[in-house]
C-alpha positions, 0 to 999 in steps of 0.5 A: 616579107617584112623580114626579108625586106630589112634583111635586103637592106641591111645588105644595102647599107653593108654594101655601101659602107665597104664601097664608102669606107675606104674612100672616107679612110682616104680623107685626113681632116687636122685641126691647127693651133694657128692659121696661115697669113697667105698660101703665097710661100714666099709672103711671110717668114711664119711658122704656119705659112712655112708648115703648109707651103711645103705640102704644095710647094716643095725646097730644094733642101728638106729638113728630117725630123730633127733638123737634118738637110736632106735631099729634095729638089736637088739630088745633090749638092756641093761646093766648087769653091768657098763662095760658090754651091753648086745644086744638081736637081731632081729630072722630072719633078712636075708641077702640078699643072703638069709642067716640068721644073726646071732651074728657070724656076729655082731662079726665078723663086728665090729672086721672088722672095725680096721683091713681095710686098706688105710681108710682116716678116720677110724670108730675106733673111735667108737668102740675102747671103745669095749674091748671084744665082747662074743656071749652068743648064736645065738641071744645074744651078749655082749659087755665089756669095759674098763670103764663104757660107757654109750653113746654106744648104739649111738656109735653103730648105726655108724656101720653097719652088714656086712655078716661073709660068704660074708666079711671073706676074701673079700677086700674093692674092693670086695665090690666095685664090689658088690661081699662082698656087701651083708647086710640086709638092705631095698636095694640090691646093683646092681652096682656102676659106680664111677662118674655116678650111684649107683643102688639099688634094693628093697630087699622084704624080709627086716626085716623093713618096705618095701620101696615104692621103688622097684629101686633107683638110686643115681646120684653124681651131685656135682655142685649144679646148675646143681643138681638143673638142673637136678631136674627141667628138671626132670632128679632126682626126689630129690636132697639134699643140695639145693643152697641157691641162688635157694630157691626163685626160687624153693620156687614160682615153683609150681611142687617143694616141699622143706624140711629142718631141722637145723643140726649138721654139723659143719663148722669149721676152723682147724689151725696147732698147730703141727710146727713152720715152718707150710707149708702156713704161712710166714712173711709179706715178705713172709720168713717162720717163724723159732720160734714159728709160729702164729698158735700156740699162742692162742691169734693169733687163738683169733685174727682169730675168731674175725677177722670173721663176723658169722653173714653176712656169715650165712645171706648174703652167706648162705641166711639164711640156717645157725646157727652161733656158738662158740661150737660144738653142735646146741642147743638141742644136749645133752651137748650143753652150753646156756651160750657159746655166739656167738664169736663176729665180732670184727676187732679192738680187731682182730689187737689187739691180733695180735699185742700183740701176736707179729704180728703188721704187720700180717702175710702171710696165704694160706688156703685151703677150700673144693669144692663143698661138703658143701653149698656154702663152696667156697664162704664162704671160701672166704669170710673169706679170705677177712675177714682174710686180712682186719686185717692184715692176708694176706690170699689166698685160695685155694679149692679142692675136699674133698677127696683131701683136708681132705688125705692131711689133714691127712699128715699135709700138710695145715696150716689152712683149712675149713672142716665140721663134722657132730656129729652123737651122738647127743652130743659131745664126739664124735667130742671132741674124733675124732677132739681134743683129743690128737691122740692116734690109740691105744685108738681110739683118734685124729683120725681126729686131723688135727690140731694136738691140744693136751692138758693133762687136755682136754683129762682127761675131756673127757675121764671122761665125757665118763665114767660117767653114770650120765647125769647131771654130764657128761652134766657138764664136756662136757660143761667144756671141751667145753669151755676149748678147744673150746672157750679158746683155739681155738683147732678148730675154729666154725663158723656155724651149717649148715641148709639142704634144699631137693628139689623134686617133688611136689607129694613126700615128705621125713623126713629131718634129723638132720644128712643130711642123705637122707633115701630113706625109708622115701621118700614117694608119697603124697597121 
């Protein structure tokens, strides 16, 4: 009796197991390197807020693994004449109350975006070239501008759809609590608790294809060794931005899977070219400078790149998974310069320029470096400290979260930090518009000029290159200005492409992306 009744239930639990299986199966959990600020899409122009507003929300314009713009909202798309883009849309797209998007809502969300407040990082910057958009009927709208633009299809997939009756009177905080979180991409926002989870639910009625996935949940593990933990005691399922200091490990692990793909985050050193007296920079006795501070003599911030070693921080702390570079894009980004070579390690020719630029002695530097948001950024950060004082800049570093470090940034508060910049476009305007372009809210420049760079001749290249319709031409002049802002004067200081690296289970496998973006959608079960 006693047998028969282990065997009942036995047959009890198998049963369960095939009943519960398939619906656990259906359940993807993801641990990330970093949180977003807001499910508000439009709040901030930030890696992480971008990743996660196109699961919920959906662009016009869609970029494929490499950057590429493919059709999303819009079917179609094309020029009517040089200042004018005309976007046909995709008939019945749903919200995911149910209602159908309609150009009042394309409208409506890209005559949001400049009007959020408290944003730390405005998307302006890629919707200021819109001087006008006109709804020509219910599937129709046109976009003008001021002067011929041709990178606006890319521009576009930056910004997301947000629904008109959802969003009209709602605040960032509305969307936090999911209130105004209402779009039409392949997931439904369930609930947000910061520091914790972000759940997501399949939305059946997507207008693309549907994902494997019918609940997602996102965990913020910041720490890189406890996101690797978690994959491995089986807490995640995927985690991105793997430690370079695990790959052997996870490589000889039988039930993990990696991918990676180079990408276009930039690592760079931003120095203050706004002050004399800039905030974390002293003499050697550590007296603040009255006259013109180092920072600003190009031949200092020379000294600098060449006081740094490129290629043993992307071989011995990067362990490989880094591109070192003195330009803004990787090779095979449209504007990228063959003939910009990798800045050399050259200590001697570092005290050189110093003592030449008036600093025999060196000078005193506190640098301020992000913690935990890019692969192994502390160390490296450190690294180039010690890299920085063998020449004679004495420097101390300092590290804080990334939301910290860039809102102080944006008040001018450091002298020199270490940030990253991820170019989603493919090409470098929109680094050269955002980073080194002489701020201007107006016309949508400078928006993340933190170093306060400002030069006429640079801004003319820029804004010709923009308009410029011939790629041949416009390659030309980005590559001109790369090479006068960039490489001559040092606005920011490159230091490596990073290489992202996925860890997950054995039996799934995802598309890794040039942008880092995780695309839940294209994590699948290996059949």
């Amino acid at each position: 009796m006693r047998i028969r009744q282990v065997w009942v239930f036995a047959l009890a639990l198998a049963s369960l197991w095939l009943i519960y299986s398939p619906l656990r199966a259906a359940e993807l959990r993801m641990g990330l390197n970093s949180e977003t600020l807001s499910i508000d899409p439009h709040f901030a122009n930030f890696d992480s807020n971008g990743a996660l507003a196109q699961h919920i929300f959906s662009p016009l314009i869609f970029r494929d693994a490499n950057m590429q713009p493919q059709p999303a909202l819009a079917e179609s798309w094309r020029n009517v004449d040089d200042k004018t883009w005309e976007f046909k849309l995709r008939r019945g797209v749903k919200f995911h109350d149910g209602s159908e998007m309609t150009a009042d809502d394309v409208k409506f969300s890209f005559e949001r975006v400049p009007t959020i407040k408290n944003t730390p990082s405005s998307l302006t910057v890629y919707t200021k070239q819109i001087k006008s958009i006109d709804i020509v009927d219910k599937y129709t709208i046109r976009m003008t501008t001021d002067a011929p633009f041709p990178l606006m299809p890319i521009y576009l997939s930056t910004i997301v759809i947000v629904s008109k009756k959802a969003a009209q009177n709602a605040t960032t905080e509305d969307f936090n609590r999911g209130k105004a979180a209402i779009g039409t991409g392949p997931y439904k926002f369930v609930e947000w608790v910061k520091g914790e989870r972000i759940v997501l639910d399949r939305f059946d009625d997507y207008w693309g294809p549907k994902s494997e996935w019918t609940r997602v949940i996102m965990r913020p593990i910041p720490n890189a060794t406890s996101r690797v933990a978690a994959l491995l005691s089986g807490d995640v399922d995927i985690i991105d931005a793997v430690p370079t200091v695990d790959l052997e490990r996870l490589k000889k692990n039988p039930n993990i899977a990696l991918t990676s793909s180079v990408t276009s985050r930039l690592m760079f050193l931003v120095p203050d070219q706004r002050r004399d007296n800039s905030p974390f920079v002293t003499d050697v006795a550590g007296k603040p400078f009255t006259s013109k501070g180092p920072l600003r003599d190009p031949r200092v911030r020379m000294a600098i790149s060449k006081a740094i070693d490129r290629k043993a921080i992307a071989a011995r702390i990067m362990d490989g998974a880094a591109e070192p570079t003195g330009q803004l894009v990787p090779k095979g980004f449209f504007g990228y310069d063959a003939n910009i070579a990798v800045p050399g390690y050259d200590p001697e020719g570092s005290k050189k320029l110093l003592a030449e630029a008036g600093y025999p002695n060196g000078f005193r530097l506190t640098m301020q470096i992000p913690q935990n948001r890019y692969l192994n950024d502390i160390a490296t950060g450190e690294a180039i400290g010690q890299m920085l004082s063998r020449v004679g800049i004495q420097t101390q570093v300092e590290a804080f979260p990334i939301g910290v470090l860039l809102t102080r940034a944006s008040k001018f508060e450091w002298s020199m930090f270490m940030v990253g910049f991820g170019i989603v476009t493919g090409e470098p305007t929109s680094a050269m518009r955002y980073l080194l372009a002489t701020q201007d809210a107006d016309k949508g420049l400078g928006m993340g000029n933190r170093g306060a760079y400002s030069n006429a001749k640079f801004d003319a290249l820029l804004l010709k290159a923009e308009g410029t319709l011939d790629d041949a031409k416009r390659a030309d002049l980005l590559k001109e200005a790369t090479r006068y802002a960039v490489v001559d004067d040092l606005a920011v200081i490159p230091l490596y492409h990073q290489i992202h690296i996925w860890a997950m289970r054995k039996d799934l496998h995802n598309i890794p992306r040039m942008d880092e973006y995780t695309f839940l959608n294209d994590v699948h079960t290996v059949r």
